[in-house]
C-alpha positions as a printed NumPy array, in Angstrom:
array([[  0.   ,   0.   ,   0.   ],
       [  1.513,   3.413,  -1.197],
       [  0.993,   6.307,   1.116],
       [  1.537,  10.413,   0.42 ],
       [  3.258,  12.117,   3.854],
       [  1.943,  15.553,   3.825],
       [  4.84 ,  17.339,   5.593],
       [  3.367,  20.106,   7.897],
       [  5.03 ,  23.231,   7.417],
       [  4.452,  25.873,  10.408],
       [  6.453,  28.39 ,  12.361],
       [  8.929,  27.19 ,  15.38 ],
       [  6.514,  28.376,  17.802],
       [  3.54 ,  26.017,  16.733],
       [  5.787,  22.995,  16.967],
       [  6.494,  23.604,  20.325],
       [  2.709,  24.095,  21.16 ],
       [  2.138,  22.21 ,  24.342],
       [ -0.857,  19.993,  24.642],
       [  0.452,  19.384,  28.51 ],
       [ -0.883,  22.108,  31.275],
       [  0.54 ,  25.188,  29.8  ],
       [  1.552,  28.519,  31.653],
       [ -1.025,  30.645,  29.2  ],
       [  2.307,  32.274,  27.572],
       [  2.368,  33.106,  23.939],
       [  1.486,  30.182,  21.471],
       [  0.482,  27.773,  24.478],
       [ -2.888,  25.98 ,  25.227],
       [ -4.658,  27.307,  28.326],
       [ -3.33 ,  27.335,  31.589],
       [ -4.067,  23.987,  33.378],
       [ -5.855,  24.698,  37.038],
       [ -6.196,  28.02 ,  36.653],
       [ -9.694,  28.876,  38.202],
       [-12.228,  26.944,  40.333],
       [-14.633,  25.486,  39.267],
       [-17.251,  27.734,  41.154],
       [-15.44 ,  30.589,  38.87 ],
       [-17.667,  29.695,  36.329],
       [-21.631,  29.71 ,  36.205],
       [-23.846,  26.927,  35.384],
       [-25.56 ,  26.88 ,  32.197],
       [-28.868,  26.515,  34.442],
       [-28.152,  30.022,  35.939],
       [-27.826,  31.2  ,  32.418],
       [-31.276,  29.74 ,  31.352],
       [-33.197,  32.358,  33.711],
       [-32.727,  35.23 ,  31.677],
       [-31.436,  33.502,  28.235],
       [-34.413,  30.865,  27.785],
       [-34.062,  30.407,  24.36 ],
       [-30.491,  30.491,  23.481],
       [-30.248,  28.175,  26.797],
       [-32.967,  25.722,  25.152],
       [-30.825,  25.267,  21.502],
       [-27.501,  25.18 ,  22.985],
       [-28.932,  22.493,  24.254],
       [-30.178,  20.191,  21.824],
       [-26.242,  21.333,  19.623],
       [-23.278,  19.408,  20.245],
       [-21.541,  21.854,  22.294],
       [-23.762,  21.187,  25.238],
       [-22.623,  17.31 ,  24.097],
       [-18.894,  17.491,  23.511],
       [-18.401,  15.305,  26.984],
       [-21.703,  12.651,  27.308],
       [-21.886,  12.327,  23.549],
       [-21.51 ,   8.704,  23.449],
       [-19.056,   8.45 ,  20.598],
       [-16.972,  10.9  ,  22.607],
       [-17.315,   9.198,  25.73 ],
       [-16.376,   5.71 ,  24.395],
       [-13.338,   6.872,  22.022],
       [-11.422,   8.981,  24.898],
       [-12.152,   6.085,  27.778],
       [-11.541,   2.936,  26.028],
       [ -9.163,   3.809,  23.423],
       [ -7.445,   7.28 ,  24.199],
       [ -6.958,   6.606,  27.958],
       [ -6.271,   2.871,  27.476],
       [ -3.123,   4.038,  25.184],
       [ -2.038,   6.565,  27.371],
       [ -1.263,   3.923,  29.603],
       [  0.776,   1.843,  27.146],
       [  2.392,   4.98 ,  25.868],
       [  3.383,   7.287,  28.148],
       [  4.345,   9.601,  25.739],
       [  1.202,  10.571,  24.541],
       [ -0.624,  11.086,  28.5  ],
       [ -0.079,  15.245,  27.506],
       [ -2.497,  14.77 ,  24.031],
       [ -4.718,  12.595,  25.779],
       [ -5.449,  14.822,  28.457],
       [ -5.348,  17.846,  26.592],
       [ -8.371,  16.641,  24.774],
       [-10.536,  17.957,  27.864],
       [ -9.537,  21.589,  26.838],
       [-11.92 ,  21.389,  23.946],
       [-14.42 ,  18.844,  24.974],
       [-14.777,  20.089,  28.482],
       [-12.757,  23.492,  29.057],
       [-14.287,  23.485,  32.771],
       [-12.424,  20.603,  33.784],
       [ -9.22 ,  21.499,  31.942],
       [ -9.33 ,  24.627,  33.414],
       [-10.225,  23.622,  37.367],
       [ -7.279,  21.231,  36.97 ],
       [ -9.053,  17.977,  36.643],
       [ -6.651,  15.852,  34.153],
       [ -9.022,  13.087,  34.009],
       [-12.639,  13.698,  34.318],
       [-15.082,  11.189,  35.823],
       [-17.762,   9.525,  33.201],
       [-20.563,  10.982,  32.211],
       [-23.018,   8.503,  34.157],
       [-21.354,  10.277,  37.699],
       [-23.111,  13.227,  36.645],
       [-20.253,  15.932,  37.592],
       [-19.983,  19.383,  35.757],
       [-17.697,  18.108,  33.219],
       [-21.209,  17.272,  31.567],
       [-21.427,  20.73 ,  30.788],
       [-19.263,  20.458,  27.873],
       [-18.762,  23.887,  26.148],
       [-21.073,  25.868,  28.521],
       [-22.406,  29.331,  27.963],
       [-19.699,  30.972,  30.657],
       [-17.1  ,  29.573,  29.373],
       [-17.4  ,  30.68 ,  25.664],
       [-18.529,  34.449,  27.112],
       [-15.668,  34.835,  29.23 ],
       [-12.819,  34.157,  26.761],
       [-11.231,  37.126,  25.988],
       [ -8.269,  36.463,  23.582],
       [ -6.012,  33.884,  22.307],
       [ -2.491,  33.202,  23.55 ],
       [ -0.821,  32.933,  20.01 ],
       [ -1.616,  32.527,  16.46 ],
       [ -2.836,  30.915,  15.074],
       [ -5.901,  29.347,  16.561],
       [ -4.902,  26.409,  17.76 ],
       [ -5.159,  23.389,  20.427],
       [ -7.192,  25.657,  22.655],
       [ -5.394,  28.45 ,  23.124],
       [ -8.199,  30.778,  24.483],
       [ -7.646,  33.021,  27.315],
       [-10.467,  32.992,  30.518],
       [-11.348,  36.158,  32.669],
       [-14.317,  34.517,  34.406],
       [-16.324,  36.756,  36.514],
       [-19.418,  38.975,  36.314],
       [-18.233,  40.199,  32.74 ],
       [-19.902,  38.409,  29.668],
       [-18.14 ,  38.991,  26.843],
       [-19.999,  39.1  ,  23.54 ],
       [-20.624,  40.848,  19.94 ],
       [-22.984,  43.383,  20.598],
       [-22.408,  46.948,  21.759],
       [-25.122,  48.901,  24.814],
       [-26.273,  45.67 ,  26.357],
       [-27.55 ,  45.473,  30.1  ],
       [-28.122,  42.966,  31.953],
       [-29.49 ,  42.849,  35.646],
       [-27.326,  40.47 ,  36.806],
       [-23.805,  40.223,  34.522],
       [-22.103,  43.544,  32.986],
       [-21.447,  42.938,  29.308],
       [-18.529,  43.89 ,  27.204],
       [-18.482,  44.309,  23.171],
       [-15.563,  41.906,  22.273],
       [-14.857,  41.905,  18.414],
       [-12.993,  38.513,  18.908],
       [-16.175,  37.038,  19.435],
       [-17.258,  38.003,  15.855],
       [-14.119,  36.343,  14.204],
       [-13.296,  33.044,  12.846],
       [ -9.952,  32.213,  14.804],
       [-12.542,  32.498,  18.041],
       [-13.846,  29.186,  16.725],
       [-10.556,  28.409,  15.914],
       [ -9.094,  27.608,  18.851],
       [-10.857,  24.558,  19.572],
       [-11.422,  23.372,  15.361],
       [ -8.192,  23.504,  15.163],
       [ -6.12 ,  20.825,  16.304],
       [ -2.413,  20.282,  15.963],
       [ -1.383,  16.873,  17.377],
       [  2.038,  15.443,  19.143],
       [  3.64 ,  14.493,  15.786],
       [  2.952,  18.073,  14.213],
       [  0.142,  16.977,  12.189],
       [ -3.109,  19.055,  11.821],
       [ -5.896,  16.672,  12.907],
       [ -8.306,  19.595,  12.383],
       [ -7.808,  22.533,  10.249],
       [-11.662,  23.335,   9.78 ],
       [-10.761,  27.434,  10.38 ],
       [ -7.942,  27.143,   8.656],
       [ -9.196,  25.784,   5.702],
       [-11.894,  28.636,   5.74 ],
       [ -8.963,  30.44 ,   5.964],
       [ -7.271,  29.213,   2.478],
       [-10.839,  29.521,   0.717],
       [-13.142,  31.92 ,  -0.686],
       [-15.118,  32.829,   2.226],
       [-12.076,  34.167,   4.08 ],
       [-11.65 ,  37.215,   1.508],
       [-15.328,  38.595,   1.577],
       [-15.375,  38.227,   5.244],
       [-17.858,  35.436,   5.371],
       [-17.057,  33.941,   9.191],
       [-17.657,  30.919,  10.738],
       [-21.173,  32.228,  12.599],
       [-22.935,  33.134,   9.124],
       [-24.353,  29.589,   8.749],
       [-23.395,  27.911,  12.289],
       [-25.242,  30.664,  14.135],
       [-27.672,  32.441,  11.736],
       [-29.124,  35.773,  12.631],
       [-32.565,  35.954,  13.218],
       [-35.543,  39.062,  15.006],
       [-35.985,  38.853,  18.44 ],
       [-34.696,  39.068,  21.971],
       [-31.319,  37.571,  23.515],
       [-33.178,  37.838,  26.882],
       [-35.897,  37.501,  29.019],
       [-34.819,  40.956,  30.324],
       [-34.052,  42.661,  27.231],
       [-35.905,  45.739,  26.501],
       [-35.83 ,  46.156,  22.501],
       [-36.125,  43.317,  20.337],
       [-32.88 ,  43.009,  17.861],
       [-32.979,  42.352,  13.963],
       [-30.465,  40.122,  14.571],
       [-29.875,  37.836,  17.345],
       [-27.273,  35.054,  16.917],
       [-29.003,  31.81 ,  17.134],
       [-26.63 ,  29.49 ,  19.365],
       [-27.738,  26.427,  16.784],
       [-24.196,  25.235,  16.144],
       [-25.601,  23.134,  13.547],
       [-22.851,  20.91 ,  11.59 ],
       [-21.7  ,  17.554,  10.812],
       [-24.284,  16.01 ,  13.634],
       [-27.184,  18.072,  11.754],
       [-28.934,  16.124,   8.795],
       [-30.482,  19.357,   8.091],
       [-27.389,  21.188,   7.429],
       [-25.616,  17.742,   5.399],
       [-28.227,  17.269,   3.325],
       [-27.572,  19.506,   0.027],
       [-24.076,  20.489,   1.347],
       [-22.86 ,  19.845,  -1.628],
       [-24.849,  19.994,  -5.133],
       [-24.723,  16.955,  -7.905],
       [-25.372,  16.476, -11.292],
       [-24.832,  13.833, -13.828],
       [-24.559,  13.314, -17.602],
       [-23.627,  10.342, -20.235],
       [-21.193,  11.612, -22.756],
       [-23.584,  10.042, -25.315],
       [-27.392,   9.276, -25.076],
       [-27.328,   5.615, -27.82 ],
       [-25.919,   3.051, -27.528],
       [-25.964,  -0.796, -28.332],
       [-24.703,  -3.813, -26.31 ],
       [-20.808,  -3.758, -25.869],
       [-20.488,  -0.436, -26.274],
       [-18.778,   1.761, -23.375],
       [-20.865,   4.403, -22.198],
       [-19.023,   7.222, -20.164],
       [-20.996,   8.895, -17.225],
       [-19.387,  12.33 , -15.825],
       [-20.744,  13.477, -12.383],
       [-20.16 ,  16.568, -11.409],
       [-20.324,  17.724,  -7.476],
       [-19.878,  21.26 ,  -6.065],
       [-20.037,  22.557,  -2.798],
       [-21.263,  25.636,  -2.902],
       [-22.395,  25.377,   0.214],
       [-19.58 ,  24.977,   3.42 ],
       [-16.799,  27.464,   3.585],
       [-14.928,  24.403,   4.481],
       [-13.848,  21.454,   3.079],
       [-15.948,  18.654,   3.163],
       [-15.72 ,  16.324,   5.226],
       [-13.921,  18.555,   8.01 ],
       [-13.003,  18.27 ,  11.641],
       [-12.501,  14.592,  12.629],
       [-11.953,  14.116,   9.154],
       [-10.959,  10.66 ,   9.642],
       [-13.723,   9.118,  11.121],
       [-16.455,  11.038,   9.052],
       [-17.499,   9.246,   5.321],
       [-18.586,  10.74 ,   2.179],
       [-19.259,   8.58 ,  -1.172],
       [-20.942,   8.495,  -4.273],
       [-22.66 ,   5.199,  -5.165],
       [-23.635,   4.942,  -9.325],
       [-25.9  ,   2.485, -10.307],
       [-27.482,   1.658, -13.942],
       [-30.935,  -0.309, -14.129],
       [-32.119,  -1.374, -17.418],
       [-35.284,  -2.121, -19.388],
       [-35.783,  -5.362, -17.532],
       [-35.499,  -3.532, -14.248],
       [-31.772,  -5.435, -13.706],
       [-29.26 ,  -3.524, -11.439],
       [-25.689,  -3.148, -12.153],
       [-23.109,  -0.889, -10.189],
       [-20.851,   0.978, -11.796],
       [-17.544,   1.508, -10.076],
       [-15.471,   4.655, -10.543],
       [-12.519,   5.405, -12.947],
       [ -9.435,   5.882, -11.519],
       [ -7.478,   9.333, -11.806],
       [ -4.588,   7.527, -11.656],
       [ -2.835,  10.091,  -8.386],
       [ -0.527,   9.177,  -5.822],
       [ -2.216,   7.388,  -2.885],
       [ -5.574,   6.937,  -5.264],
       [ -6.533,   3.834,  -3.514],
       [ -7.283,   4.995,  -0.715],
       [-10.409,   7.545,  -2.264],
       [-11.884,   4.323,  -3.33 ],
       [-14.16 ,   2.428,  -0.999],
       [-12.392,  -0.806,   0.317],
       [-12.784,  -3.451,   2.944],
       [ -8.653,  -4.183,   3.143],
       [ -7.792,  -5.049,   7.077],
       [ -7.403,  -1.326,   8.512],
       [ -7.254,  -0.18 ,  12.346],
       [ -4.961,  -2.232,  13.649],
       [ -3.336,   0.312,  15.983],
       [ -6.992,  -0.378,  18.808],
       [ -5.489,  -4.049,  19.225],
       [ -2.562,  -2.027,  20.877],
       [ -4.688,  -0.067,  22.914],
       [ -6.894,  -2.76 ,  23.866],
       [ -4.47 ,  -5.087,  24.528],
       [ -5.352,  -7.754,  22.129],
       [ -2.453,  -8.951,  20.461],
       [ -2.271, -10.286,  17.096],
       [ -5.482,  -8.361,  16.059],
       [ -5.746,  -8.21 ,  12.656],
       [ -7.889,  -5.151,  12.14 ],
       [-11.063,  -4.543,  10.483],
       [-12.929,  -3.737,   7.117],
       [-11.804,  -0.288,   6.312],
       [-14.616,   1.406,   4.949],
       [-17.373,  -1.132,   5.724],
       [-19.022,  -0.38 ,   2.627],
       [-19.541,  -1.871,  -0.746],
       [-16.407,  -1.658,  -2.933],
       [-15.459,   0.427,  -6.379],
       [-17.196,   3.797,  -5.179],
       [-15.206,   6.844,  -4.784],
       [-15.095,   8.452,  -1.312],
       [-14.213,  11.891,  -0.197],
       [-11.728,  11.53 ,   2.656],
       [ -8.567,  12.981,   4.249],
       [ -6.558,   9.429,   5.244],
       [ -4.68 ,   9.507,   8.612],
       [ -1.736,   6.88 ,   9.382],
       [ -0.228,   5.52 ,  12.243],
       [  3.531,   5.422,  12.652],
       [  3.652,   2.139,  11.03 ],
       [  1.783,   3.472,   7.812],
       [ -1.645,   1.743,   8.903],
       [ -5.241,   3.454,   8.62 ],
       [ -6.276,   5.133,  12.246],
       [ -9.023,   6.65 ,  13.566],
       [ -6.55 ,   7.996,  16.587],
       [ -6.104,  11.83 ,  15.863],
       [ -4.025,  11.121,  18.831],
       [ -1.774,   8.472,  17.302],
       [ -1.748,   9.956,  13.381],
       [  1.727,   9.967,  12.242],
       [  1.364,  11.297,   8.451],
       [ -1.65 ,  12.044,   6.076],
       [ -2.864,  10.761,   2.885],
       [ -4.193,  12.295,  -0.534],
       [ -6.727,  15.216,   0.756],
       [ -9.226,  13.847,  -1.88 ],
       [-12.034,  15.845,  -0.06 ],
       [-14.429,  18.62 ,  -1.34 ],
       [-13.135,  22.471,  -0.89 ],
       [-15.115,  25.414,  -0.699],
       [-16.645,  26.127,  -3.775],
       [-14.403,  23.369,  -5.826],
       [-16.218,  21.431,  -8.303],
       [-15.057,  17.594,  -8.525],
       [-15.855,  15.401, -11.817],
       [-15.741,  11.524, -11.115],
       [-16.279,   9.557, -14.552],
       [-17.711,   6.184, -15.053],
       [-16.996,   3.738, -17.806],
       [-19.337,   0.9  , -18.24 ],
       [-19.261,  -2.138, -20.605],
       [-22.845,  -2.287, -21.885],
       [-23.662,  -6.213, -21.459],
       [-23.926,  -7.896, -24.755],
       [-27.564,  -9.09 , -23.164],
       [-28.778,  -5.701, -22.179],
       [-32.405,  -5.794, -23.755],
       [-32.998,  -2.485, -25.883],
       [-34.671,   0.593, -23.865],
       [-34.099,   2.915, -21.457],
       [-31.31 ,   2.843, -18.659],
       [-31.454,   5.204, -15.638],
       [-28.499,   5.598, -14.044],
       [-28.678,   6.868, -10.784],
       [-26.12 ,   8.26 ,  -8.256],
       [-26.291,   8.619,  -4.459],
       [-23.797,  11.112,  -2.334],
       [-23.652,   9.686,   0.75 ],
       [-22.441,  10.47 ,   4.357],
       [-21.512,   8.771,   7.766],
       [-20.671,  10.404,  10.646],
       [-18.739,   6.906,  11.682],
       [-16.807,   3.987,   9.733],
       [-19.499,   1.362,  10.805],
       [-17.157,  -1.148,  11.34 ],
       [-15.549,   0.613,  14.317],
       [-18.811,   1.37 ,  15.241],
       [-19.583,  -2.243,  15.636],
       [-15.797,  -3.195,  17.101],
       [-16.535,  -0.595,  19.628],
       [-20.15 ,  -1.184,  20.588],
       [-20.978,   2.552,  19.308],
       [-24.397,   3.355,  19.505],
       [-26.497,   2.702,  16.069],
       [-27.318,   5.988,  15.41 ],
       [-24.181,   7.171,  14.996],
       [-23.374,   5.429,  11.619],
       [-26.604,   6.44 ,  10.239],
       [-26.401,   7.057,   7.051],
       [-27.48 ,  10.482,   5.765],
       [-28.708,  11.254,   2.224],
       [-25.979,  14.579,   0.623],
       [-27.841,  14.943,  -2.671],
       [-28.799,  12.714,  -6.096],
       [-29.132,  12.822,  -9.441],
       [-30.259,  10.915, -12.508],
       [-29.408,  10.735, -15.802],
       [-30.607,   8.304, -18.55 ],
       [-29.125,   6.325, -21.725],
       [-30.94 ,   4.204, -24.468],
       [-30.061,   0.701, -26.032],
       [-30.847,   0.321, -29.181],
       [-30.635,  -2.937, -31.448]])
């Protein structure tokens, strides 16, 4: 199996980024048992005056970061269980906490207790914690470098609010895209960006016309941002956060069509099918964040006269590291059967999903050149064969016509697919069903006749 190493390119001060408590210097993550955990309110205390924003913060994955079960299972029976066969990677493991519950990473707990103990780690990005960051400690975003000043100040991104309880400051880092960067971006102990999801908004379109992050993840909308509040606002920033958890917001991300090169043929002939897919849509690329556990594919199939269905696998491009942008079930994952302790294990079906289609992925390898879903334990990456900002891919499909084929009509149809989970860890893990649901992108249909 060939492999492409990516070589990450950054300045001196981002490779010495610590993911270990930091002193909340330049270019370091935040400072490790810095407050109490009484310095910060409770979401709950929030919900008296901020009903609303209170009620869908709470149905969005930030309110989830720490129970969501995915979460929960990945850091305690994989993460932690490595960290204790390598020590060397105890600082990663641990830092993961500053993103997926900043209230324990900044009270000084290193490991929090499971979610079914019910302690305020469950709080997961909570609403004080995001209103009283102030600044970042470097640039750029990265690794949670965000700076706290808990207290009765709020910070947010509007100017002339009151409150009766909490004085509120106009902070225009609130309003930017390296805000959200400092926890979607994620550089890990062997230099490699395991998420880059700002800074790929950064590289794209969006970026130069000022387009940020909260445009579609927390859409504007008439109303109040309080119970309290004495004017209604034209635009209140809904606190949605919808994303790659949303079937709402996945569905249409990215827009298909489809075309044969001719429209007759006859048996044995090759007919040529071009699809075309464009996201027009994310000001990222697609799939972002945990890039390596999320799935995207297009699935072509051709029925024919006599209602007989054939799939059509992809042409290859013929580019360095191809194979792995076409679905496979080769032995991948070995690296768990470290961290599990189960020697000799073998791995499991890569993709979990029929062969020949193309799939949209960023590959991430272990140290001995093996497919991982361990941001923790990803040594290089593969061919970015994933969807940019407004980027158009073509994928072509040749097809043998079957000498048999009965003159008429074939439809061929294609499916763009997504999965928020390779179902085969799913099932290795005992992940929840739901999580490797599989959510319809988009389709399209195009059509071909046989003739005698």
């Amino acid at each position: 199996m060939r492999r492409i190493i990516i070589p990450v390119v950054v300045l001196t001060v981002m490779l010495n980024l610590a993911l270990t408590p930091g002193s909340g210097e330049k270019g370091e993550s935040a400072p490790f048992g810095a407050f109490r955990e009484n310095d910060f309110e409770r979401p709950l205390t929030c919900r008296q005056c901020h009903i609303d924003i209170y009620e869908q913060w709470r149905q969005a994955m930030m309110s989830q970061s720490y129970v969501h079960h995915w979460d929960e299972i990945e850091y305690f029976d994989l993460a932690l269980e490595h960290a204790k066969k390598d020590s060397s990677l105890e600082g990663a493991i641990s830092g993961c906490n500053g993103c997926h519950t900043p209230l324990m990473w900044l009270s000084g707990v290193k490991t929090p207790p499971r979610p079914e103990e019910g302690s305020r780690a469950n709080e997961g990005v909570s609403c004080d914690i995001c209103h009283t960051i102030t600044a970042r400690t470097g640039e750029p975003s990265v690794n949670f470098n965000y700076v706290n000043s808990p207290g009765k100040t709020k910070y947010a991104n509007r100017r002339g609010v009151k409150s009766p309880y909490h004085e509120t400051q106009y902070l225009e880092f609130v309003r930017t895209a390296e805000y959200c960067g400092i926890c979607h971006n994620e550089m890990n102990p062997f230099g490699i960006w395991v998420k880059s999801t700002q800074l790929e908004w950064a590289a794209g379109p969006y970026a130069k016309e000022g387009v940020q992050c909260h445009i579609c993840h927390m859409p504007r909308a008439p109303g109040r941002n309080a119970n309290t509040a004495e004017e209604e606002h034209p635009d209140v920033a809904q606190h949605l956060f919808h994303g790659a958890h949303d079937p709402g917001k996945v569905g249409g991300a990215i827009e298909m069509r489809m075309h044969p090169v001719e429209r007759e043929f006859e048996p044995g002939d090759q007919v040529v099918i071009k699809v075309q897919l464009f996201n027009g849509k994310c000001g990222h690329k697609v799939p972002s964040g945990s890039a390596e556990e999320r799935q995207l594919w297009l699935r072509l199939t051709a029925t024919d006269a006599a209602g007989r269905e054939y799939h059509l696998p992809v042409d290859r491009k013929g580019f360095e590291g191809e194979e792995q942008t076409i679905t496979s079930n080769e032995p991948a994952y070995q690296d768990m059967g470290f961290m599990l302790g189960r020697a000799g294990f073998a791995g499991i079906p890569r993709d979990a999903l029929p062969e020949g289609d193309r799939i949209f992925c960023l590959p991430y390898f272990d140290r001995e050149g093996r497919r991982t879903i361990a941001q923790w334990n990803t040594a290089s990456l593969g061919t970015d064969y994933r969807i940019g900002p407004r980027e158009t891919k073509i994928e072509t499909y040749t097809w043998t016509i079957p000498d048999d084929m009965e003159p008429g009509r074939v439809t061929v149809r294609g499916t763009l697919k997504y999965r928020r989970l390779v179902k085969s860890v799913a099932e290795f893990l005992k992940v929840p069903e739901d999580e490797t649901e599989i959510i319809p992108v988009n389709n399209a249909e195009t059509w071909f006749e046989v003739v005698d």
